[in-house]
C-alpha positions, 0 to 999 in steps of 0.5 A: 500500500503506498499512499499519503495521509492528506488531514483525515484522508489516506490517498491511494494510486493503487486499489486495495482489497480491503479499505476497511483495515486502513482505517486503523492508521492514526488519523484517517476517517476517509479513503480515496483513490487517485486516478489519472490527472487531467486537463490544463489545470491539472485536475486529479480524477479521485473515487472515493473508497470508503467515507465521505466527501473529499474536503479536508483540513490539512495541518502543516507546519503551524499552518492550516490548508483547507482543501478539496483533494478532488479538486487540486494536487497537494505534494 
């Protein structure tokens, strides 16, 4: 399993078999899986695996990002 915890959403490029054991890693409520990146803006292609919704609050060096994963990449 690769994939990068994004505030409470683990995401994945790859599928999982069972995404309900993933909802032991501290802190992740929500799976996503990201699929191709499309367009001039660079739009990800995101399905949701088990949750809901795809906004979040990342926390990052005393800051806080509010986000859409679906909407734009963060790295």
């Amino acid at each position: 399993m690769k994939g990068k915890v994004i505030g409470d959403i683990l995401v994945l490029k790859n599928h999982v078999d069972n995404p309900q054991e993933l909802l032991h890693i501290p802190g992740v409520n929500r799976v996503v899986r990201l699929g191709r990146i499309k367009g001039l803006q660079r739009e990800p292609d995101v399905e949701v695996v088990l949750g809901e919704g795809t906004e979040t609050i990342h926390r990052e060096n005393h800051c806080q990002y509010k986000l859409d994963v679906a909407r734009i990449m963060w790295s």
